[in-house]
C-alpha positions as CSV (number, residue, x, y, z in Angstrom):
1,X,139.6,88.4,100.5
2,X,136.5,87.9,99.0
3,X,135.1,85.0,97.0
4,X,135.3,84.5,93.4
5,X,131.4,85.4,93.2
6,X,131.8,88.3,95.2
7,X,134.1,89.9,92.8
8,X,133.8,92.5,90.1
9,X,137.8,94.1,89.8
10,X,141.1,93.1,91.0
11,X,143.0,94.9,93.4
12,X,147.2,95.8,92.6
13,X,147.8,92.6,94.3
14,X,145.4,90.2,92.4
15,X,142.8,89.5,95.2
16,X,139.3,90.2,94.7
17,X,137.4,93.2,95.5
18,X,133.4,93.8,96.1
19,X,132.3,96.8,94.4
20,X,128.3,96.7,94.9
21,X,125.4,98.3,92.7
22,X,122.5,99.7,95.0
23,X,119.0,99.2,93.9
24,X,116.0,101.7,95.2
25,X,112.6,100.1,95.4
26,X,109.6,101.4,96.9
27,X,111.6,104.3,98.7
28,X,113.9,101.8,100.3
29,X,117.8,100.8,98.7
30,X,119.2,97.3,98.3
31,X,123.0,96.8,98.2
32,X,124.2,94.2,96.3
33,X,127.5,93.0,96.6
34,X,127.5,89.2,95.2
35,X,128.3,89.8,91.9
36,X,131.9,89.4,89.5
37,X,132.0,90.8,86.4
38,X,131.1,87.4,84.6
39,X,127.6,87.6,85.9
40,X,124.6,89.2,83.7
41,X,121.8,91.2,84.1
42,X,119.5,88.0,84.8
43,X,121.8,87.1,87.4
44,X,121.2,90.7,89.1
45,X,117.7,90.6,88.5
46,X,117.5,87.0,90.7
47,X,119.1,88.5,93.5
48,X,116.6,91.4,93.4
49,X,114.4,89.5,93.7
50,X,115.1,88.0,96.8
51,X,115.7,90.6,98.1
52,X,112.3,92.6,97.3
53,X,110.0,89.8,96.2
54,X,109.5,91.0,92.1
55,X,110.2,88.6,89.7
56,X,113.1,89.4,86.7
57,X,110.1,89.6,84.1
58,X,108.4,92.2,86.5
59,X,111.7,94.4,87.2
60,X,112.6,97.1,85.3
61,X,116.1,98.6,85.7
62,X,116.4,102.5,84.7
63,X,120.2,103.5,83.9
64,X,121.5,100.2,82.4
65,X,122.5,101.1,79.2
66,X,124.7,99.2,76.7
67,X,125.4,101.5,73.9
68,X,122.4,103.7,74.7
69,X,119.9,100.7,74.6
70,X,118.5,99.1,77.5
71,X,120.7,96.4,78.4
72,X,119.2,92.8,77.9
73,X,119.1,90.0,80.3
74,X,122.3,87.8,79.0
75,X,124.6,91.1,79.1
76,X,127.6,90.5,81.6
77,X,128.1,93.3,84.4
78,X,131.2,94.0,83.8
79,X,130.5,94.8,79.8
80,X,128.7,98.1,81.7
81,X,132.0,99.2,83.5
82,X,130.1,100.5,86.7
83,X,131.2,102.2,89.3
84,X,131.4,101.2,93.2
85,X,128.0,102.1,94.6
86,X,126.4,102.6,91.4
87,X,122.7,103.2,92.3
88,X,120.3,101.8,89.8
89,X,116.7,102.8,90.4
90,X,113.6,99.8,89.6
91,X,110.1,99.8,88.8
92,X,108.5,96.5,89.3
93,X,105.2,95.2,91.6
94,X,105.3,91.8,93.5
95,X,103.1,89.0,92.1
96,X,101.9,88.4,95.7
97,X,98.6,90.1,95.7
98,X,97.4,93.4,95.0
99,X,97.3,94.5,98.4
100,X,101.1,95.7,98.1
101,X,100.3,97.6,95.1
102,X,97.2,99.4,97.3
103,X,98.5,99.7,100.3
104,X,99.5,103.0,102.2
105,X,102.9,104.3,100.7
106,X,105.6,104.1,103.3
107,X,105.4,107.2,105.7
108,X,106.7,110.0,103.7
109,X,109.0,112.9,106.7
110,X,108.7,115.2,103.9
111,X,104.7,115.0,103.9
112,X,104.2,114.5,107.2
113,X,106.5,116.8,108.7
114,X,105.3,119.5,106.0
115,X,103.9,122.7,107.5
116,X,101.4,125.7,106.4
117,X,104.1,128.7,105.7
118,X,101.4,130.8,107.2
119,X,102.6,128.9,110.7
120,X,106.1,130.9,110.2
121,X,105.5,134.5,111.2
122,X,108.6,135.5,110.3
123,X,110.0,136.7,107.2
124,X,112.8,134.9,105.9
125,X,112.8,136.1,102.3
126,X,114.7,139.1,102.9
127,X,117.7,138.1,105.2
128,X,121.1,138.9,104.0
129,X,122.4,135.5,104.9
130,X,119.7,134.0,102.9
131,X,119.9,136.6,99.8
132,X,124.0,135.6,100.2
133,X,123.4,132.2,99.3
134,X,120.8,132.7,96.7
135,X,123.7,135.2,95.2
136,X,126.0,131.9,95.4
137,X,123.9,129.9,93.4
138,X,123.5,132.2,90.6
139,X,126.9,132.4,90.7
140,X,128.1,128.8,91.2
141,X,125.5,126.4,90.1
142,X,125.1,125.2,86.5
143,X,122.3,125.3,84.2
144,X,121.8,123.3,81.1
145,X,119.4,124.8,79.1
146,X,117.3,122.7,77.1
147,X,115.5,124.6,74.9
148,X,115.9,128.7,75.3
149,X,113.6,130.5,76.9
150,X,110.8,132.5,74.8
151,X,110.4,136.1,75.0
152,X,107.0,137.2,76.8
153,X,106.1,133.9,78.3
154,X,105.7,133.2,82.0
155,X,107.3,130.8,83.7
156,X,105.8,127.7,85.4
157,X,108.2,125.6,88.1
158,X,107.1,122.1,88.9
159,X,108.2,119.5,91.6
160,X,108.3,116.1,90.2
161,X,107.2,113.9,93.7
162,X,103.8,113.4,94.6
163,X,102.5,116.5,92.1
164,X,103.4,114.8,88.8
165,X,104.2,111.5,90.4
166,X,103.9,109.1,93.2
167,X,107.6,107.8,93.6
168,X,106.4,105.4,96.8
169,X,103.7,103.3,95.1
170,X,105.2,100.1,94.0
171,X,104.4,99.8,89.9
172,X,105.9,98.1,86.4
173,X,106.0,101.2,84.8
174,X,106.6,105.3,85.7
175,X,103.1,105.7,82.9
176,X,101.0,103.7,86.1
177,X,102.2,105.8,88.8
178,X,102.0,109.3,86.6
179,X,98.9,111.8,87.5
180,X,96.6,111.9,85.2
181,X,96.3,114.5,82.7
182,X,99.8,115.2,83.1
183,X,100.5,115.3,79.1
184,X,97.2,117.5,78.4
185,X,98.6,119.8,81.6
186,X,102.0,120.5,80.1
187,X,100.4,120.9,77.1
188,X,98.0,123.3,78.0
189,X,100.6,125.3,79.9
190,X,103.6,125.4,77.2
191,X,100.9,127.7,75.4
192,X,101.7,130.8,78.1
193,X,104.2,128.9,80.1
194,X,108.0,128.1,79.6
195,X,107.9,124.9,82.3
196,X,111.1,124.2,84.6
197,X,111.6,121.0,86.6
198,X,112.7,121.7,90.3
199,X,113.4,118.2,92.1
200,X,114.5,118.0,95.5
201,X,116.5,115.1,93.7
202,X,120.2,114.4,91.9
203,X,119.9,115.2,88.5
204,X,120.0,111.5,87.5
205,X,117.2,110.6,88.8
206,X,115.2,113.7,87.6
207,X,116.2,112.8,84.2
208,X,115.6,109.1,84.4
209,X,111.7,109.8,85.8
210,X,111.5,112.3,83.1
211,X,113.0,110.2,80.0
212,X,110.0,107.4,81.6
213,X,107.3,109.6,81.9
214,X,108.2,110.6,78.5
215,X,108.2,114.7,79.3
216,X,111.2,115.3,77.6
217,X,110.9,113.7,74.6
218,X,106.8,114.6,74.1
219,X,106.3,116.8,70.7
220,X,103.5,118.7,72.4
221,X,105.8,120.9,74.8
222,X,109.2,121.4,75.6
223,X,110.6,121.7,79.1
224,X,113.0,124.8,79.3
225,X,115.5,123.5,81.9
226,X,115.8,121.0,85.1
227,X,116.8,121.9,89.2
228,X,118.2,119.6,91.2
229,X,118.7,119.3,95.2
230,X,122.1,121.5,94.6
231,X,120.0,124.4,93.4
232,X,118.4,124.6,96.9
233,X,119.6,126.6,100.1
234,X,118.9,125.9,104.0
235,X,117.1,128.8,105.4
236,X,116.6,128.7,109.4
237,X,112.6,129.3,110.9
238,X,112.4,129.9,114.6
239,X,109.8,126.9,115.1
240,X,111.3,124.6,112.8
241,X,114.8,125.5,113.1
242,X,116.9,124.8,109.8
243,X,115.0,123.6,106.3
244,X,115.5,123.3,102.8
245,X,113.6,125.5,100.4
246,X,113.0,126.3,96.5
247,X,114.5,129.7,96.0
248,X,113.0,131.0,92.9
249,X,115.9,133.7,93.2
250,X,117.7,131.5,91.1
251,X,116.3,131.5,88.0
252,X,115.5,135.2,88.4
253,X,119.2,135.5,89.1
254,X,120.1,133.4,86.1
255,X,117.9,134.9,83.6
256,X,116.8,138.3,84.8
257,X,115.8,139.1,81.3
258,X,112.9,136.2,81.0
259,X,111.6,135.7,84.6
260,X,110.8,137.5,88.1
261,X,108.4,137.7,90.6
262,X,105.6,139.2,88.4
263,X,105.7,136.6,85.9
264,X,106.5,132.9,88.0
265,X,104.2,130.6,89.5
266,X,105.6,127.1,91.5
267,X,103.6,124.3,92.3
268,X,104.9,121.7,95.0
269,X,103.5,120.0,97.5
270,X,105.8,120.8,100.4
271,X,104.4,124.3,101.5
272,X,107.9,125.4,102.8
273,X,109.9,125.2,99.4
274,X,107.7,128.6,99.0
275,X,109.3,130.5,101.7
276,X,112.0,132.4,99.9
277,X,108.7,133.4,97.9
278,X,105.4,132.8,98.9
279,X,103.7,134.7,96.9
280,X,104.5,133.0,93.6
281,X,103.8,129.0,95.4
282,X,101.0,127.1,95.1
283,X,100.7,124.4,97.1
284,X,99.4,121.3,94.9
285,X,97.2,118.3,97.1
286,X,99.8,115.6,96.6
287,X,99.2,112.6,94.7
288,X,99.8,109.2,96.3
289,X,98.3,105.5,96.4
290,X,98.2,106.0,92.5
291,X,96.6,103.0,91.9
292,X,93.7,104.0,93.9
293,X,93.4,107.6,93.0
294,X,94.5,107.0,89.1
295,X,91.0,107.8,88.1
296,X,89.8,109.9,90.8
297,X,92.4,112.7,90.7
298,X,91.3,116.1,88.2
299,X,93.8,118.4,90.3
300,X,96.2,118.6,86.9
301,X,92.7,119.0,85.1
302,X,91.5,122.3,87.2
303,X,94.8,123.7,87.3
304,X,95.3,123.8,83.8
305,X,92.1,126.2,83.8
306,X,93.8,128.4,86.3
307,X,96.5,128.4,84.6
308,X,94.8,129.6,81.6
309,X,93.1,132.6,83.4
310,X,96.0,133.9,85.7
311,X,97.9,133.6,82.4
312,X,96.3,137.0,81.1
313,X,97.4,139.0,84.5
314,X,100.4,141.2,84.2
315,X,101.4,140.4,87.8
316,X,100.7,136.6,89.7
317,X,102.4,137.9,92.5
318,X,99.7,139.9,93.8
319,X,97.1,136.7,93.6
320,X,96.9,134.5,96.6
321,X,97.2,131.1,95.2
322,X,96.0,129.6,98.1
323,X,92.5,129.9,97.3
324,X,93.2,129.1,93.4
325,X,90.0,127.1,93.4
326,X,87.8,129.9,94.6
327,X,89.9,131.9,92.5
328,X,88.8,130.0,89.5
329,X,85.2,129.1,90.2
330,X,84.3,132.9,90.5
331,X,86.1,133.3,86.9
332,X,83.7,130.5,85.7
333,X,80.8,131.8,87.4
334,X,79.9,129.1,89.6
């Protein structure tokens, strides 16, 4: 039995039960399990904080919503009716010194463990038991489309982690860890592109870094519909034995009569979420350490001009977007 502090429901038998809200921070979750229904949002924020270091003015709690408003400090946990284990993600930066805000992102598997699709000989594209569960998907998962898709438009599918965002950089706000040019970029491509989201993410937390990044609710462009980490499928490599890749087959799947291969570009910067279709992924340079780089990084900037040129081609299959830089430079002849 649990104290009276440790409490947030009753069991059938009146004793207390723990039922604790996970925070993620800086890539790393907090469990919290020292808190009763009486307690507020203050309360919460205290025990964040020593547990992480930010101060309650500095935290920022996406996901706690009382009557679809950001709840305030003097609300009472239990007035939000969570569930056990409800994960709340927080921005927020320590008032230490700056040198946590600077410092090297934790070590990232996903970047370092990356590898050049070129490295993989073999073709995995075309197996039947990968085409099988690309079928499935089509099949099973759902879409929720949020605007339609426009006739004669290509279609332009973007990773959200290190190519619009830096998600390990410690920061008060999603705006200071956002790459720059990141509205004038969607802008620019809504013009020839319908734009998809494909996060290797739940949906929650895709919609909770888009709604603070303020992509969907910008009047400029409109995103068409959002992937999640269900949408995905494990494909097996014979040198890096089973991985987790993009399969564009998807969306062609789902709507056959907007998009294929002649008409979808991807950017991501994991090279292997292209290898159900190389041909149509382009592998961004990923953006990290956004408080250092905030004003150095143009790649949003120069792929917007690509963008714009490979937008008159009939087919962006047959390009090798590898080399989009050289690509564009000749187009500008420089």
């Amino acid at each position: 039995m649990c104290t009276s502090r440790m409490c947030t429901r009753e069991s059938a038998d009146g004793s207390k039960m723990s039922m604790p809200i996970i925070i993620k921070w800086s890539g790393q979750e907090y469990s919290i399990s020292t808190l009763s229904e009486e307690d507020t949002i203050l309360d919460l924020k205290q025990l964040i904080k020593t547990l992480t270091g930010v101060l309650p003015e500095r935290q920022k709690l996406l996901g706690l919503k009382l009557k679809g408003k950001p709840a305030d400090d003097d609300v009472k946990i239990g007035t939000l009716k969570l569930k056990p284990n409800t994960k709340i993600m927080m921005m927020g930066t320590r008032e230490e010194s700056l040198e946590d805000v600077l410092a090297p992102p934790p070590d990232s598997d996903e970047v370092i463990n990356d590898f050049d699709i070129e490295d993989e000989v073999v073709e995995v594209e075309n197996r039947e038991e990968n085409l099988a569960k690309i079928a499935r998907r089509v099949r099973d998962y759902k879409i929720e489309i949020l605007n339609p898709p426009r006739e004669n438009k290509k279609l332009l599918v973007l990773d959200i982690d290190y190519t619009l965002f830096d998600h390990r950089s410690c920061a008060e706000t999603g705006v200071e860890l956002m790459r720059p040019y990141l509205h004038e970029f969607l802008t620019s491509a809504y013009e020839d592109y319908d734009i998809v989201i494909w996060s290797a993410t739940s949906m929650k937390w895709i919609e909770a870094k888009m709604k603070e990044l303020c992509i969907t609710t910008n009047p400029d462009y409109k995103i068409t519909f959002m992937l999640d980490s269900a949408a995905m499928i494990t494909v097996h490599t014979p040198r890096r034995g089973v991985v987790e890749v993009k399969p564009l087959g998807v969306i062609w799947g789902k709507f056959p009569d907007f998009y294929n291969r002649q008409n979808t570009i991807m950017f991501d910067d994991i090279g292997r979420n292209f290898l159900m279709n190389p041909q149509n992924g382009l592998k961004i340079k990923p953006f990290m350490k956004a408080h250092l780089n905030r004003d150095k990084d143009k790649e949003l900037l120069k792929l917007s001009q690509y963008l714009k040129e490979i937008a008159k081609l009939e087919d962006l299959s047959e390009l090798n977007h590898k080399h989009w830089e050289r690509f564009l430079s000749k187009k500008q002849g420089h």
